[in-house]
Every structure is written in structure tokens, then in C-alpha cells.
TIVO-2410 file (N, C-alpha, C; in nm, 3 decimals):
# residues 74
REC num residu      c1      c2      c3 atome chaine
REC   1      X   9.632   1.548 -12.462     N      A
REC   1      X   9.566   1.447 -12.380    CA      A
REC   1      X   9.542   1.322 -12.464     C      A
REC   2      X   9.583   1.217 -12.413     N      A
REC   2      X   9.562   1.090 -12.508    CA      A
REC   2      X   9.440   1.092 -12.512     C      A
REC   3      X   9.409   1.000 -12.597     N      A
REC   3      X   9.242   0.978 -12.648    CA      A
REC   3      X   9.161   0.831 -12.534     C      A
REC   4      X   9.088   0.920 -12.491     N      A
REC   4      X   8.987   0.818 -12.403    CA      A
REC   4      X   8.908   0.732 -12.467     C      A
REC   5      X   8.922   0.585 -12.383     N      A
REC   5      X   8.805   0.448 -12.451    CA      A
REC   5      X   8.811   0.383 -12.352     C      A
REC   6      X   8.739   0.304 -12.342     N      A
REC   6      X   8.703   0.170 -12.285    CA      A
REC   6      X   8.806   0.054 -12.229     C      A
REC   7      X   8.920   0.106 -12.306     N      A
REC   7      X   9.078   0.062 -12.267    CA      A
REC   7      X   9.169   0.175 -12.192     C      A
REC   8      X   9.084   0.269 -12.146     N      A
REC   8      X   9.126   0.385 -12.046    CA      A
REC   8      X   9.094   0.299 -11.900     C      A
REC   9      X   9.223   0.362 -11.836     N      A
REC   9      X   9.210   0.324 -11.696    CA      A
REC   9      X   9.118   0.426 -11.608     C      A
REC  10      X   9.028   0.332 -11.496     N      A
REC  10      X   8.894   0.420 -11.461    CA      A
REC  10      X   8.963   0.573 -11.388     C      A
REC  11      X   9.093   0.580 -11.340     N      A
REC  11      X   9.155   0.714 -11.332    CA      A
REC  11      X   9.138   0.814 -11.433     C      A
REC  12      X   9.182   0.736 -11.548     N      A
REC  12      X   9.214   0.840 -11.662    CA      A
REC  12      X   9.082   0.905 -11.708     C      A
REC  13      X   8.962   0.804 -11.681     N      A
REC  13      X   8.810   0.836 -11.714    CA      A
REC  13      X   8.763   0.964 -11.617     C      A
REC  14      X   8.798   0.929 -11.501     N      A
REC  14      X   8.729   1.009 -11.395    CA      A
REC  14      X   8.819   1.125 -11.365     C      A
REC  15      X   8.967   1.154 -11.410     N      A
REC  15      X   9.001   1.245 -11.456    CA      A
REC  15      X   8.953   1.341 -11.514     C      A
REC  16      X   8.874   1.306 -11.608     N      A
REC  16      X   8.813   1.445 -11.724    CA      A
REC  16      X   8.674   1.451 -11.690     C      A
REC  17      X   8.646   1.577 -11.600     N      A
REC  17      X   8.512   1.620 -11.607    CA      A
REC  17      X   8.415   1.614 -11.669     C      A
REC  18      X   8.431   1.601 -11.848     N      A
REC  18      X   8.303   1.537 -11.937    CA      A
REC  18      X   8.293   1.403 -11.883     C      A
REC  19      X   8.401   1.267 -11.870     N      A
REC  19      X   8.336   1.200 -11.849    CA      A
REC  19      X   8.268   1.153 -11.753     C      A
REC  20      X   8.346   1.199 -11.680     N      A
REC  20      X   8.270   1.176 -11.486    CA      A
REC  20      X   8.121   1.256 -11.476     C      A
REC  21      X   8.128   1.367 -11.570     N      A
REC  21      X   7.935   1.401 -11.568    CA      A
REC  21      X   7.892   1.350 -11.644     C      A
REC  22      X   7.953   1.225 -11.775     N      A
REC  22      X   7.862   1.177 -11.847    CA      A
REC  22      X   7.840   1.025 -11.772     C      A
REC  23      X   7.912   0.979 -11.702     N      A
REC  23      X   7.905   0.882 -11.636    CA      A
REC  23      X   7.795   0.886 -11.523     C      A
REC  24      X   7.795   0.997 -11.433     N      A
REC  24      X   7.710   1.020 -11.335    CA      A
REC  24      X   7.562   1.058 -11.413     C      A
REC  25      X   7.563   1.085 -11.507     N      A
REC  25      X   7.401   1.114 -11.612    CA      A
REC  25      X   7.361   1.000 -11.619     C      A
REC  26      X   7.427   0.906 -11.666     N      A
REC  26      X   7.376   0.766 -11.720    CA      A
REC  26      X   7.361   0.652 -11.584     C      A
REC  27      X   7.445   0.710 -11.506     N      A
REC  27      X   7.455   0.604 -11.359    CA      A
REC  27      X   7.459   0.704 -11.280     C      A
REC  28      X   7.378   0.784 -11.175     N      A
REC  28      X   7.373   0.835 -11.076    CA      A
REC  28      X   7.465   0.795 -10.971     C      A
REC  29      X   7.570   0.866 -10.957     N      A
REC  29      X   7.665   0.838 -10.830    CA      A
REC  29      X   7.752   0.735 -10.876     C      A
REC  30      X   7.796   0.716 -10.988     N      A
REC  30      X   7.862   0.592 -11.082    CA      A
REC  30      X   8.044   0.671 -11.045     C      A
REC  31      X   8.057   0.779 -11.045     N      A
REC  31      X   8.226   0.791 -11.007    CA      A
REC  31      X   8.243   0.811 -10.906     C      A
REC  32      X   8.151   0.823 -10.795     N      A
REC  32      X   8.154   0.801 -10.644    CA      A
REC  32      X   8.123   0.659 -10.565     C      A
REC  33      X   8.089   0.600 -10.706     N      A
REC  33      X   8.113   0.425 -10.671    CA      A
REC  33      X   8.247   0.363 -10.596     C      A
REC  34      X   8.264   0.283 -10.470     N      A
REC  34      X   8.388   0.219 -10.399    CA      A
REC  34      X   8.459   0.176 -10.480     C      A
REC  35      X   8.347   0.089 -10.567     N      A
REC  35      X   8.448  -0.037 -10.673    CA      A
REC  35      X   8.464   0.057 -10.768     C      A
REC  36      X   8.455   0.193 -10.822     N      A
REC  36      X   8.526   0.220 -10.929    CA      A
REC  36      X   8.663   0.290 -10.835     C      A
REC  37      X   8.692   0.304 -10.736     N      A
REC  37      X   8.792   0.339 -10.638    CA      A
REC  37      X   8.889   0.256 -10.596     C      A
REC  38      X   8.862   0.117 -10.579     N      A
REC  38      X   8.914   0.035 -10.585    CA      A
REC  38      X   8.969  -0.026 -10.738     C      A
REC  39      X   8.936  -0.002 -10.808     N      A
REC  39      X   8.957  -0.037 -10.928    CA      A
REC  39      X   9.049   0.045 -11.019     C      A
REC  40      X   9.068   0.195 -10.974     N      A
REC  40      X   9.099   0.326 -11.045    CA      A
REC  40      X   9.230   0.267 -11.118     C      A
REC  41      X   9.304   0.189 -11.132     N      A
REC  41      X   9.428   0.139 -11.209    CA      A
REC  41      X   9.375   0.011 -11.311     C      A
REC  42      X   9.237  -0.006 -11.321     N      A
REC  42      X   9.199  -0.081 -11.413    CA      A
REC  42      X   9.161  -0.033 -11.564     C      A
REC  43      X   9.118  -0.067 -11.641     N      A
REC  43      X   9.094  -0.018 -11.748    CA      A
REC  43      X   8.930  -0.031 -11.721     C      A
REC  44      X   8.824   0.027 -11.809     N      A
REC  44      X   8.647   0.044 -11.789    CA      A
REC  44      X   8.610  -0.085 -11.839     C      A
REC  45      X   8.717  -0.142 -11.981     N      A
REC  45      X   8.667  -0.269 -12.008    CA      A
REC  45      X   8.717  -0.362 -11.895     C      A
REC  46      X   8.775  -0.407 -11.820     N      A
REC  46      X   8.808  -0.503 -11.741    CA      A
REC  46      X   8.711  -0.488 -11.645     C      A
REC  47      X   8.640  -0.375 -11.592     N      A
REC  47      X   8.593  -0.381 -11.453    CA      A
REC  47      X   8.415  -0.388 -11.508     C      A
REC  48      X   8.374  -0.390 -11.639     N      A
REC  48      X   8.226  -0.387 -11.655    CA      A
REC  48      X   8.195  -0.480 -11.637     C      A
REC  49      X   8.192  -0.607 -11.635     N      A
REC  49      X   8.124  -0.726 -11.631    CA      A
REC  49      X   8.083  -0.715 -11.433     C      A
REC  50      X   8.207  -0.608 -11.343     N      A
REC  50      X   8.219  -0.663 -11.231    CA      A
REC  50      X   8.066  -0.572 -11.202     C      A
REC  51      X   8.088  -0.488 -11.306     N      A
REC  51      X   7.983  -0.353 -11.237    CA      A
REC  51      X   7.822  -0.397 -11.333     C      A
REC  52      X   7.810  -0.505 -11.362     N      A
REC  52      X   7.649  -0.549 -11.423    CA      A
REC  52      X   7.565  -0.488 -11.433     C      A
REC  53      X   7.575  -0.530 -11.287     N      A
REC  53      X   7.427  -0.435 -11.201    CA      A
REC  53      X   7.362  -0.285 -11.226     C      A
REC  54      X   7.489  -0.213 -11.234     N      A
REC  54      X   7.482  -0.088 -11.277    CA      A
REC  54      X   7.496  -0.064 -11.452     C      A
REC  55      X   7.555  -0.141 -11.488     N      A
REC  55      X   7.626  -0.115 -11.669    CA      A
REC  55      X   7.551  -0.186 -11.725     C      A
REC  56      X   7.377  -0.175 -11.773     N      A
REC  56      X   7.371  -0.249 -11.845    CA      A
REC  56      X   7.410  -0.236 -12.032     C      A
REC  57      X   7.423  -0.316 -12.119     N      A
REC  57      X   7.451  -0.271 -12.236    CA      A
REC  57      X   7.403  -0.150 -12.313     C      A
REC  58      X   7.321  -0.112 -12.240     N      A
REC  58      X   7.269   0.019 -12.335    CA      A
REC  58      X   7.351   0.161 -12.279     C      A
REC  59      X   7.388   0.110 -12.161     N      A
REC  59      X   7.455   0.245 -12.082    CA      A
REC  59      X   7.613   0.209 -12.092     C      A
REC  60      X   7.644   0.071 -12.134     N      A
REC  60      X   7.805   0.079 -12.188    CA      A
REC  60      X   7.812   0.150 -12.358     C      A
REC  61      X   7.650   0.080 -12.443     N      A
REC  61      X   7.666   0.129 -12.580    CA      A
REC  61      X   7.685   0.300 -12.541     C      A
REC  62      X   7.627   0.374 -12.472     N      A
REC  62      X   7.613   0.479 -12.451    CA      A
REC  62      X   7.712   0.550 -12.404     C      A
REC  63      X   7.803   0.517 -12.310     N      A
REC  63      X   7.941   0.572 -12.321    CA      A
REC  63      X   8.074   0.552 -12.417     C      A
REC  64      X   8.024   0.449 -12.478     N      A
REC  64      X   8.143   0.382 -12.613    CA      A
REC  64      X   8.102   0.530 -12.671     C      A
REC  65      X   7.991   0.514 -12.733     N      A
REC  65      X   7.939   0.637 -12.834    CA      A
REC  65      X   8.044   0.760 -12.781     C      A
REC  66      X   7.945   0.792 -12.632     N      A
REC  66      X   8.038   0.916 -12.560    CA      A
REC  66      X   8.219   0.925 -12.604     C      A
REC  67      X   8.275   0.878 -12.569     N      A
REC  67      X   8.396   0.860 -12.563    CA      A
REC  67      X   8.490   0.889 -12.720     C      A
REC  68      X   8.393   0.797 -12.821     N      A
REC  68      X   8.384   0.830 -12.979    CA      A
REC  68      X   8.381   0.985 -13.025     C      A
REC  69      X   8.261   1.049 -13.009     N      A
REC  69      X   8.218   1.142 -12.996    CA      A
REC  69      X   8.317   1.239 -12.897     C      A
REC  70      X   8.357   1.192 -12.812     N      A
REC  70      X   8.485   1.316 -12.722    CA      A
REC  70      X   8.574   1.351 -12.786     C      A
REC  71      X   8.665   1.201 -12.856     N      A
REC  71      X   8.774   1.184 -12.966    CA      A
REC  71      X   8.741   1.252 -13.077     C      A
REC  72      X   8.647   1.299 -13.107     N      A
REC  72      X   8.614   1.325 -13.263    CA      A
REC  72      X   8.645   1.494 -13.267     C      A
REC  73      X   8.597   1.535 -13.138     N      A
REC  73      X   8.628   1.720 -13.088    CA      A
REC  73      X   8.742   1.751 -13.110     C      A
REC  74      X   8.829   1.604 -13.069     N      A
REC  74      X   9.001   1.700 -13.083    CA      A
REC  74      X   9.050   1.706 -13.179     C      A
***
């Protein structure tokens, strides 16, 4: 499995069950979001600025970490 980041497309994110429950921990209902559905061929960095409201920097620092930390298992 390639290695997941922030330059992963929101498919490839919501693909893997860690991240879609680490996503939904930090944002309640965050991979059942429209705009991450509409977006699913984007990468997580292109579509955060769209998602503000919900992403603030402590919950993007917080999945960078995540994602770090996923890569580091394999």
C-alpha cells in the first residue's frame, strides 16, 4: 500500500479504515462530509483551506502527525 499524506487523494484517505476513524474522531461525520465526496479525486492538501470551518490547524497538525505515525508501522 503506498504511503498515506496530505498529498493523498481524499479516496485514497477514506479508503483505509484507520484513517476514516481517525478522521471521524477529530471531526465527527468528517468522511460522510458531501464536499469530501465531491472532492474524492482531490488530494487532503488541496481541499483544506475549502473545509476551514471544520479543519482547524490543530486538527490538520493532528492528522499530519496521524498519517506520520501510520507510515512509521510499515
Amino acid at each position: 500500500m503506498a504511503k498515506l499524506s496530505i498529498e493523498s487523494t481524499i479516496k485514497e484517505l477514506l479508503a483505509n479504515e484507520q484513517v476514516k476513524d481517525k478522521l471521524d474522531d477529530l471531526v465527527p461525520g468528517l468522511s460522510k462530509n458531501p464536499l469530501l465526496a465531491l472532492a474524492k479525486n482531490k488530494t487532503l492538501k488541496e481541499v483544506m483551506d475549502k473545509l476551514d470551518d471544520l479543519l482547524t490547524d490543530d486538527v490538520i497538525d493532528q492528522i499530519i502527525d496521524f498519517l506520520k505515525d501510520l507510515k512509521d508501522e510499515k
